[in-house]
TIVO-379812 format. One record per residue: residue number from 1; y, z, x of N, C-alpha, C, O, CB in turn; residue in three letters; chain. Coordinates in steps of 0.001 Angstrom, whole numbers, plus 500000, padded with zeros to 6 digits. Glycine has a CB too. Layout:
BEGIN
NUM;Y;Z;X;Y;Z;X;Y;Z;X;Y;Z;X;Y;Z;X;ALA;A $
...
END
This chain:
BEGIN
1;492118;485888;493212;493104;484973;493745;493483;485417;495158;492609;485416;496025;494350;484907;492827;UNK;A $
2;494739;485798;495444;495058;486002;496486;495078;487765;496731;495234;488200;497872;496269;485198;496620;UNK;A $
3;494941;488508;495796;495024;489821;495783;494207;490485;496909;494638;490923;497976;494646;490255;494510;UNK;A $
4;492586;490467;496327;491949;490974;497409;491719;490372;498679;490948;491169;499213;490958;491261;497046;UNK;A $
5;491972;489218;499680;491966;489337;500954;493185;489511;501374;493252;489105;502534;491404;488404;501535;UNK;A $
6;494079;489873;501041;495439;490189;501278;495146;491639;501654;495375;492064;502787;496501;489924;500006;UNK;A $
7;494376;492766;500184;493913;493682;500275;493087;493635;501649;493769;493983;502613;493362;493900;499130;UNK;A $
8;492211;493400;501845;491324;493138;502869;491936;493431;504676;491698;494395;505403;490939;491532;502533;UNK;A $
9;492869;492040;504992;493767;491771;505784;494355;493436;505917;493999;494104;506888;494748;490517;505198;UNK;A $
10;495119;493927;505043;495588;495234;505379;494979;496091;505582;495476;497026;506212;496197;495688;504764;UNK;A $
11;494107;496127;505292;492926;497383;505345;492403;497437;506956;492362;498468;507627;491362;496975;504159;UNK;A $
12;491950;495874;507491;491215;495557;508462;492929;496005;509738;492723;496699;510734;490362;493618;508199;UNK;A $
13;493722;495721;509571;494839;495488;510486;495236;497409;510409;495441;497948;511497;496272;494056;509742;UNK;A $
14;495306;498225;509218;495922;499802;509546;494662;499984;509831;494844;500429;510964;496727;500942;508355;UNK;A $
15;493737;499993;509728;492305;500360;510290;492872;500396;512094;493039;501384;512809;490811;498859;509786;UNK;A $
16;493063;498930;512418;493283;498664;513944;494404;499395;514522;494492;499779;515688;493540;497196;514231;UNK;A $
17;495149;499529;513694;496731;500245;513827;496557;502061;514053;497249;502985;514480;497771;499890;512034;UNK;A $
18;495630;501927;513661;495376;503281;513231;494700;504104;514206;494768;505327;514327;494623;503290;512049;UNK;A $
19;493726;502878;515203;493069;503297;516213;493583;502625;517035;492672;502444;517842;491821;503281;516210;UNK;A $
20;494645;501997;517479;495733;501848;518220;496789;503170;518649;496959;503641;519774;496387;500865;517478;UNK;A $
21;497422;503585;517360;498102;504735;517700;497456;505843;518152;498045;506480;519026;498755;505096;516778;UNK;A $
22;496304;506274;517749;495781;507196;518641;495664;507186;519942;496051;508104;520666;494843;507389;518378;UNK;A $
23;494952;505822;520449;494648;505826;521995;495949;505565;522437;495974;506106;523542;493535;504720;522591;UNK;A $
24;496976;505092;522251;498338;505483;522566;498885;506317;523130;499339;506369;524273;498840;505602;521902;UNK;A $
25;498835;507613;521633;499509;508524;521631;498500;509348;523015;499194;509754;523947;499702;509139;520023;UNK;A $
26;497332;509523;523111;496170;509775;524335;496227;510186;525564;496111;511152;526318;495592;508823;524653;UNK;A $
27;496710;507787;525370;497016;507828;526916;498524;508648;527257;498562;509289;528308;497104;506110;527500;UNK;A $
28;499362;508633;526656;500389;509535;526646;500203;510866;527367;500474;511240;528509;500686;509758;525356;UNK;A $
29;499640;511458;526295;499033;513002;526792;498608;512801;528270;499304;513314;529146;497529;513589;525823;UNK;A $
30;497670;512189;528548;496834;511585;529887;497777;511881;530923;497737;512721;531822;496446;509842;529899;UNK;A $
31;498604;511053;530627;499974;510920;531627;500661;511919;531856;501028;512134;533011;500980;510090;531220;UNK;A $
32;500901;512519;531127;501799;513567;530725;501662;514651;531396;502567;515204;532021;501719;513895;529483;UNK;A $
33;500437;515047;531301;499323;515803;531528;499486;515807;533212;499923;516651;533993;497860;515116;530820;UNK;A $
34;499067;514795;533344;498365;514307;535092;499680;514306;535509;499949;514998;536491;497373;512521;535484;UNK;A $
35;500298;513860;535131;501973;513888;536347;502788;514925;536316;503743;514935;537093;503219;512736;536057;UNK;A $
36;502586;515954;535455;503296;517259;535218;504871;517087;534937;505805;517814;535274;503085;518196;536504;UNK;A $
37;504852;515637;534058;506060;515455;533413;506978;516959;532297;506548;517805;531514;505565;514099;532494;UNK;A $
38;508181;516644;532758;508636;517640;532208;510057;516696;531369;510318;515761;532127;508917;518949;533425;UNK;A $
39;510798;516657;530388;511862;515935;529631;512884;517050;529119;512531;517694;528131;511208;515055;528356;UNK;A $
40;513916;517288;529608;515270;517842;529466;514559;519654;529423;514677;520376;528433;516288;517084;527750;UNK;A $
41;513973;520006;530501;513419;521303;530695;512198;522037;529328;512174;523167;528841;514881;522223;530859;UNK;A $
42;511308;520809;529055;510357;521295;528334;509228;521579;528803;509143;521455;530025;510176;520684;527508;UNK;A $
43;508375;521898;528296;506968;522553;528656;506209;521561;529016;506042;520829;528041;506234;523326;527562;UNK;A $
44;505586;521120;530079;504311;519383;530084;503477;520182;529360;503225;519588;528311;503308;518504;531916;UNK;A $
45;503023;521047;529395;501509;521403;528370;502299;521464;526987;501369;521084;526274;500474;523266;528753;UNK;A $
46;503305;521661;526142;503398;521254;525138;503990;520113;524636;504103;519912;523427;503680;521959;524760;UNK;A $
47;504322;519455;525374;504672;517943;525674;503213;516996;525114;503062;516122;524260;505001;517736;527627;UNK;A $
48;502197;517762;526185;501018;516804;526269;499928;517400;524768;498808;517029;524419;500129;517023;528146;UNK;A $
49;500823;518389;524208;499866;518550;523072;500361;518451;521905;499879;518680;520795;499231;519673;523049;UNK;A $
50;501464;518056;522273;501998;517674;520509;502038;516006;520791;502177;515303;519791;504056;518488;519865;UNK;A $
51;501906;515250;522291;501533;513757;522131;499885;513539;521460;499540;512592;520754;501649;513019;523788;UNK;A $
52;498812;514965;522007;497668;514544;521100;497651;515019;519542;496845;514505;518767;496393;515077;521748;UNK;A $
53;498695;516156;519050;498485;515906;517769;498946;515059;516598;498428;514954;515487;498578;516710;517503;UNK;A $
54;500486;514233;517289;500920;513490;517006;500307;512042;516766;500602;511356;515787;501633;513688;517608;UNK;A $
55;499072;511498;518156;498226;510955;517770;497116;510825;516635;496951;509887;515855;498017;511028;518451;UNK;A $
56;496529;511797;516726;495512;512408;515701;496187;512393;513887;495573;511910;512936;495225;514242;516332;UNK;A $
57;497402;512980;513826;497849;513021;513004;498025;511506;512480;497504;510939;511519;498746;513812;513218;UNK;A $
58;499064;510988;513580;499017;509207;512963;498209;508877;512399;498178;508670;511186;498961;508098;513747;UNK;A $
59;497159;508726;513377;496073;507898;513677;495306;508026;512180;495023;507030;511515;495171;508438;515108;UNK;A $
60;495022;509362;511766;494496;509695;510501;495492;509119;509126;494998;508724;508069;494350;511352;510542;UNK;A $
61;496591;509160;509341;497651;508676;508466;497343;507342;508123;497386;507090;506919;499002;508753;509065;UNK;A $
62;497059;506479;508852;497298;504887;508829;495652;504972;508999;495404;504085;509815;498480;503939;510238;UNK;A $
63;494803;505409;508742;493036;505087;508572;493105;505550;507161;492500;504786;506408;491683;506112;509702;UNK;A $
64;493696;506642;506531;493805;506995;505105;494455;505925;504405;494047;505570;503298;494550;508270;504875;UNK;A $
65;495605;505290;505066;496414;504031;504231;495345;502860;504507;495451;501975;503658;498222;503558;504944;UNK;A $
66;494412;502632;505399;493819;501754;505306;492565;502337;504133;492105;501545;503310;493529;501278;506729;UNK;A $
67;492196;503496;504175;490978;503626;503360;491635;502973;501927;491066;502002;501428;490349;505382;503257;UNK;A $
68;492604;503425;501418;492922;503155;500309;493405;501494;499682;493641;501087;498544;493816;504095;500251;UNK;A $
69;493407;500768;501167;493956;499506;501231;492459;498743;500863;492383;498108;499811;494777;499140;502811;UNK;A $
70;491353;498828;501719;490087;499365;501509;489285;499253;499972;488521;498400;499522;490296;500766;501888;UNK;A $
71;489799;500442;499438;489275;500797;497570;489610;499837;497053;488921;499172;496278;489950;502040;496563;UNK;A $
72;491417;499466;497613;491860;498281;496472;490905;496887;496613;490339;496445;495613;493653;497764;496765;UNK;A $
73;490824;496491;497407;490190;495230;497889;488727;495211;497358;488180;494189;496944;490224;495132;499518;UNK;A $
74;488165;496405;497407;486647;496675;497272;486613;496676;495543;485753;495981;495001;486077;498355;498125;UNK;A $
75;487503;497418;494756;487295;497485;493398;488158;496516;492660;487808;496368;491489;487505;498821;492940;UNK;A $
76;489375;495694;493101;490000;494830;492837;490887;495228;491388;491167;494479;490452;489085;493733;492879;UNK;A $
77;491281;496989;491610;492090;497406;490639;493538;497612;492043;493512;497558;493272;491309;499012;489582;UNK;A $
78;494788;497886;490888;496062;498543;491818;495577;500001;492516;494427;500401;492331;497571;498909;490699;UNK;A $
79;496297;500574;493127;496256;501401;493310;496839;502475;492601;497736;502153;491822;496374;501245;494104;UNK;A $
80;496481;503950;492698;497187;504723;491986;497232;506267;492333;496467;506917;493046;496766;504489;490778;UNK;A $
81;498374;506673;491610;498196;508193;492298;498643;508157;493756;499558;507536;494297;496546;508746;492293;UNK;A $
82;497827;508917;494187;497763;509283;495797;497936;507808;496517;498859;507450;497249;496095;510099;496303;UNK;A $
83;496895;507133;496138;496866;505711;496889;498232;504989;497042;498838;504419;497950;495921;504694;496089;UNK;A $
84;498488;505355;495379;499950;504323;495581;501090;504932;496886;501738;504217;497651;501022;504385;493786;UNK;A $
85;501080;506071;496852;502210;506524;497537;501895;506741;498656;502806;507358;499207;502813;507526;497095;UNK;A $
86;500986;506542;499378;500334;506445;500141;500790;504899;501130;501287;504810;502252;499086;506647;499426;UNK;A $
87;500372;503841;500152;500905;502783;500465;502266;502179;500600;502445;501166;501276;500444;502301;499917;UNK;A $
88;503572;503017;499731;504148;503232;499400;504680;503156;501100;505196;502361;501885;503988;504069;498385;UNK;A $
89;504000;505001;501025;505043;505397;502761;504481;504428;503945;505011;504605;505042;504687;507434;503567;UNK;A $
90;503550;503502;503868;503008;502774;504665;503999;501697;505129;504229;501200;506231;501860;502336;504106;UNK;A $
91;504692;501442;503442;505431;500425;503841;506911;500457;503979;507521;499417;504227;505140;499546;503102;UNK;A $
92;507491;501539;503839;508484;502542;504427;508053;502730;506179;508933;502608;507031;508321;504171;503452;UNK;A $
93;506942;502967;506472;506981;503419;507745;506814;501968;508903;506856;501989;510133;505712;504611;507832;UNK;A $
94;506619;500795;507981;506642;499664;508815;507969;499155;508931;508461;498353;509725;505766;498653;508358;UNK;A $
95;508551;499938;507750;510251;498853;507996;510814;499238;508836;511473;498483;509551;511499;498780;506943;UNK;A $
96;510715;501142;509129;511574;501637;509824;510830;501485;511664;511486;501588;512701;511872;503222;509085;UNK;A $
97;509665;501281;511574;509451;500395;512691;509571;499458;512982;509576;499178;514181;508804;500284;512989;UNK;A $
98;509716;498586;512081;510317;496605;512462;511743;496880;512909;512365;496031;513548;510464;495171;510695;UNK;A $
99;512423;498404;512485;513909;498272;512844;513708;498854;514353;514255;498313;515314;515100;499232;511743;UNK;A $
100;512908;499958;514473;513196;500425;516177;512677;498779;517054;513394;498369;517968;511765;502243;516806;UNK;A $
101;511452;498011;516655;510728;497247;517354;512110;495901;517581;512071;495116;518528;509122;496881;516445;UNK;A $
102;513134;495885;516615;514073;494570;516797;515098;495288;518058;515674;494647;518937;515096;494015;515041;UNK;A $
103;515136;496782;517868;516006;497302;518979;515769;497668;520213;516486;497657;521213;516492;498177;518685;UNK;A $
104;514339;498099;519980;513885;498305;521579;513135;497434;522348;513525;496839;523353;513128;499389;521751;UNK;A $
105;511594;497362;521624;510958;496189;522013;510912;494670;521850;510856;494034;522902;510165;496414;521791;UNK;A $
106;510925;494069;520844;511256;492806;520993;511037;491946;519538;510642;492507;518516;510418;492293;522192;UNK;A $
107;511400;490301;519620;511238;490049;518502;509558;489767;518076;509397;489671;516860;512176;489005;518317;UNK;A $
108;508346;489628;518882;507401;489533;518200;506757;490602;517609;505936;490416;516711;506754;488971;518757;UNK;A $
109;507083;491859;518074;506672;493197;517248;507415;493514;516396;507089;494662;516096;506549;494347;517894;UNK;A $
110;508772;493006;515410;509607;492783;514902;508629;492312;513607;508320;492821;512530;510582;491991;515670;UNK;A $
111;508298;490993;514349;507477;489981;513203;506660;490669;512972;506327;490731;511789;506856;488600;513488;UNK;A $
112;506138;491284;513695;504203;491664;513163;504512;492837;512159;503941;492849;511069;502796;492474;514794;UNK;A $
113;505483;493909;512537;505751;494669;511365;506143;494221;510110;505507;494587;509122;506553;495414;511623;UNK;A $
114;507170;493427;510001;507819;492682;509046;506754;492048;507917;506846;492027;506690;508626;491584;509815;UNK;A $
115;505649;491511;508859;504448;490888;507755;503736;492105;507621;503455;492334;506445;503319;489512;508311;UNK;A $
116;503295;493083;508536;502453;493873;507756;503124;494789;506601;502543;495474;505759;501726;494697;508696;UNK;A $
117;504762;494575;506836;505248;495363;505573;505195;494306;503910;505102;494567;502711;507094;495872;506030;UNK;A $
118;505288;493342;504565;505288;492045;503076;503774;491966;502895;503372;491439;501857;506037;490038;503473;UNK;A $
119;502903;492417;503760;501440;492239;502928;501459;493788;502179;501052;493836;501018;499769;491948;504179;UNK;A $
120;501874;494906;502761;501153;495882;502007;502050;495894;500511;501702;496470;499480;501103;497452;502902;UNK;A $
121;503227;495130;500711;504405;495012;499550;503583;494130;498709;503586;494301;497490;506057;494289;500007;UNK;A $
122;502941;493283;499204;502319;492289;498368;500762;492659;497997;500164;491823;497318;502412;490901;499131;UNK;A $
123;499951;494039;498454;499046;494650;497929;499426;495153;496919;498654;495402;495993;498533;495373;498578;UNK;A $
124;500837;495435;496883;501316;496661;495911;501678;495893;494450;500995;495955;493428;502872;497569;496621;UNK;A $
125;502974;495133;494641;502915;494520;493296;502300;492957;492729;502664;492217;491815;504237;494554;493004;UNK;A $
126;501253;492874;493697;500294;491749;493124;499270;492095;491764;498553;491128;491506;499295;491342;494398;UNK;A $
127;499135;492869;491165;498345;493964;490677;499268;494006;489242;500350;494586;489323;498301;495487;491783;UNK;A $
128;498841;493356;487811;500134;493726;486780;499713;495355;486511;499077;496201;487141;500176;492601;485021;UNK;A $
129;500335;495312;485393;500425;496683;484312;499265;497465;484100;499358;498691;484024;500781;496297;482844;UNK;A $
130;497654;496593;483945;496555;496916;483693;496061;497678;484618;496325;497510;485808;495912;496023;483445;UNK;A $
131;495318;498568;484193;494316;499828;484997;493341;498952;484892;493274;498033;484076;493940;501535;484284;UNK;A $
132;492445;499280;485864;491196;498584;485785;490954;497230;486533;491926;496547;486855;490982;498366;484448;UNK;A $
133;489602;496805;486831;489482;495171;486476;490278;494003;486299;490269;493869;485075;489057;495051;485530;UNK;A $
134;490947;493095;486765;491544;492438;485950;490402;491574;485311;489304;491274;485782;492667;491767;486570;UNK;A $
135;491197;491136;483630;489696;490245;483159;490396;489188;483113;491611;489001;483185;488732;490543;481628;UNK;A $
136;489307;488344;482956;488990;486464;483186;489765;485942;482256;490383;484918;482547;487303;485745;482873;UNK;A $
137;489910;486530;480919;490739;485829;480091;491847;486944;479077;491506;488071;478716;489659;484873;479178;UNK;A $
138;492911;486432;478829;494298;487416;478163;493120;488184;476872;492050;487753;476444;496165;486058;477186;UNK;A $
139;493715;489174;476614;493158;490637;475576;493521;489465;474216;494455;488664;474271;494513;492762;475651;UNK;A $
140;492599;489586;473086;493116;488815;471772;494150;489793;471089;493598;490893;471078;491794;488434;470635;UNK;A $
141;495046;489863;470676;495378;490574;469682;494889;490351;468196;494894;489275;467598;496576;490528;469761;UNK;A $
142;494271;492135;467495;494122;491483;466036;495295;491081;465017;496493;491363;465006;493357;492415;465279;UNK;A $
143;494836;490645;464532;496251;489891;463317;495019;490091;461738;493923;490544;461407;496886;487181;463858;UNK;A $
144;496364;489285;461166;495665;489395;460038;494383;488000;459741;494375;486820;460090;496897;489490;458907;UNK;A $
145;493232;488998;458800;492194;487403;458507;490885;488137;459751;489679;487923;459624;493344;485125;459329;UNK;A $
146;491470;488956;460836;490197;489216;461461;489844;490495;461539;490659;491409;461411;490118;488744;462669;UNK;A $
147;488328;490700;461802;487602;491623;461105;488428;492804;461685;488675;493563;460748;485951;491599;461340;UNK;A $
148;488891;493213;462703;489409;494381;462945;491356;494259;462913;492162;494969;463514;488656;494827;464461;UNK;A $
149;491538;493435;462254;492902;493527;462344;492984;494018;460570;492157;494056;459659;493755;491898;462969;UNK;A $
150;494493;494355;460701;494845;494781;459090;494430;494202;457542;494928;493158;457122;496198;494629;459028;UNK;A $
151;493958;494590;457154;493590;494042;455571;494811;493823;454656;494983;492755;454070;492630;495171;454728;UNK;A $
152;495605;494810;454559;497083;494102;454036;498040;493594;455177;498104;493940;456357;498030;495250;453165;UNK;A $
153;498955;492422;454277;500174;492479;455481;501125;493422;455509;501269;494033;454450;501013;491353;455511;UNK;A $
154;501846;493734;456441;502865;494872;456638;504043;494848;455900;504034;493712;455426;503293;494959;457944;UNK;A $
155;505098;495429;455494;505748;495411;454692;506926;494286;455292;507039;493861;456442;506012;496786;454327;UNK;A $
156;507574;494040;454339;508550;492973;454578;509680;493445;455507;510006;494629;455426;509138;492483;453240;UNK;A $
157;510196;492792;456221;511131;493674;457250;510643;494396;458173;511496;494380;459060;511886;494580;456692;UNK;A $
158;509531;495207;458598;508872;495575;459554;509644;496948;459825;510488;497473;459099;508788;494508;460642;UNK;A $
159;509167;497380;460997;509988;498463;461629;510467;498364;462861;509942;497455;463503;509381;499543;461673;UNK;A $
160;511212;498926;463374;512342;498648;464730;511194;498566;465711;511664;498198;466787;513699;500090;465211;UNK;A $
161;509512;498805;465824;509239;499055;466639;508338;497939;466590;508070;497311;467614;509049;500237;466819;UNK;A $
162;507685;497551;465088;506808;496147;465029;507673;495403;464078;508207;495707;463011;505089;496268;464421;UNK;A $
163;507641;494372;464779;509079;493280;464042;508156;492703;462845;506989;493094;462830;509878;491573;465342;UNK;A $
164;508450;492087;462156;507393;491051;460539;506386;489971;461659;506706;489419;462712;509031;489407;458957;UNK;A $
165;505407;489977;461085;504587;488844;461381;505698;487415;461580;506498;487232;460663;503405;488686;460024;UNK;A $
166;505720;486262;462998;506249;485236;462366;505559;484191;460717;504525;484444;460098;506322;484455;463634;UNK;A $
167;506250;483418;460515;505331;482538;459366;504885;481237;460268;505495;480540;461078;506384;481958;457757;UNK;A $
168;503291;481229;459662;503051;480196;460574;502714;478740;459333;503154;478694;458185;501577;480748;461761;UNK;A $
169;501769;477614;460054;501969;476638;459306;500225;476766;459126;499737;477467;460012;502868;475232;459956;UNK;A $
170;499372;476295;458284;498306;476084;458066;497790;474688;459178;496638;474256;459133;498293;475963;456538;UNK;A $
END
């Protein structure tokens, strides 16, 4: 349905995001570097090297949230484990950028975060309860009458945890 190109869409966009923030964070260093910028009496050479590991670091952050955005789309299960939380801080780290982007930069980088946080929200709980596959048609439950369901019926009154069979009509 709508699961995996949604999946897809996110994968393809932190992929771009991902090699966005690096050459960013880069050209930063670049600058930094070349103009012998200095900010409230700090070091430019450690200025310009925590802008490239800060890059690198991102950059790897949001290519890992895309790898996993990626698996989902490719195997068309939820995510889990690592992945989930993964995606998780992905979409934690877009809100709290849609909030600097409404205060500093503007309202269309506002929007673009805002949707990439409602798609990866919508990678996340598009996906029910089931591990795996989703399949084509609902699981049967056995009952009674079929070959793998119970041979007697259960006792009258049931237990707090399986209520009585309803009565049905022929």
């Amino acid at each position: 349905m709508i699961r995996r190109p949604v999946a897809w869409v996110v994968a393809v966009v932190l992929f771009a995001e991902a090699f966005g923030v690096a050459m960013l964070n880069w050209i930063m260093d670049n600058l930094v570097d070349a103009q012998n910028m200095s900010l409230a009496g700090l070091d430019p050479d450690a200025m310009s090297m925590s802008s490239k590991i800060g890059g690198i670091v991102f950059g790897l952050y949001f290519a890992l949230c895309a790898l996993v955005a990626l698996l989902v789309a490719v195997r068309d299960r939820q995510p889990a484990g690592l992945g989930r939380i993964l995606l998780i801080s992905a979409a934690v780290v877009h809100g709290l950028l849609a909030a600097v982007a409404w205060a500093l930069i503007g309202r269309p980088q506002f929007l673009f975060m805002i949707v990439m946080l409602g798609l990866i929200v919508l990678v996340l709980v598009t996906y029910d309860g089931r591990r795996g596959p989703v399949a084509a048609e609902p699981h049967a439950t056995p009952g009674l009458g079929d070959p793998e369901g119970p041979e007697d019926p259960p006792a009258v009154g049931g237990s707090p945890l399986n209520p009585p069979p309803a009565p049905t009509t022929p």
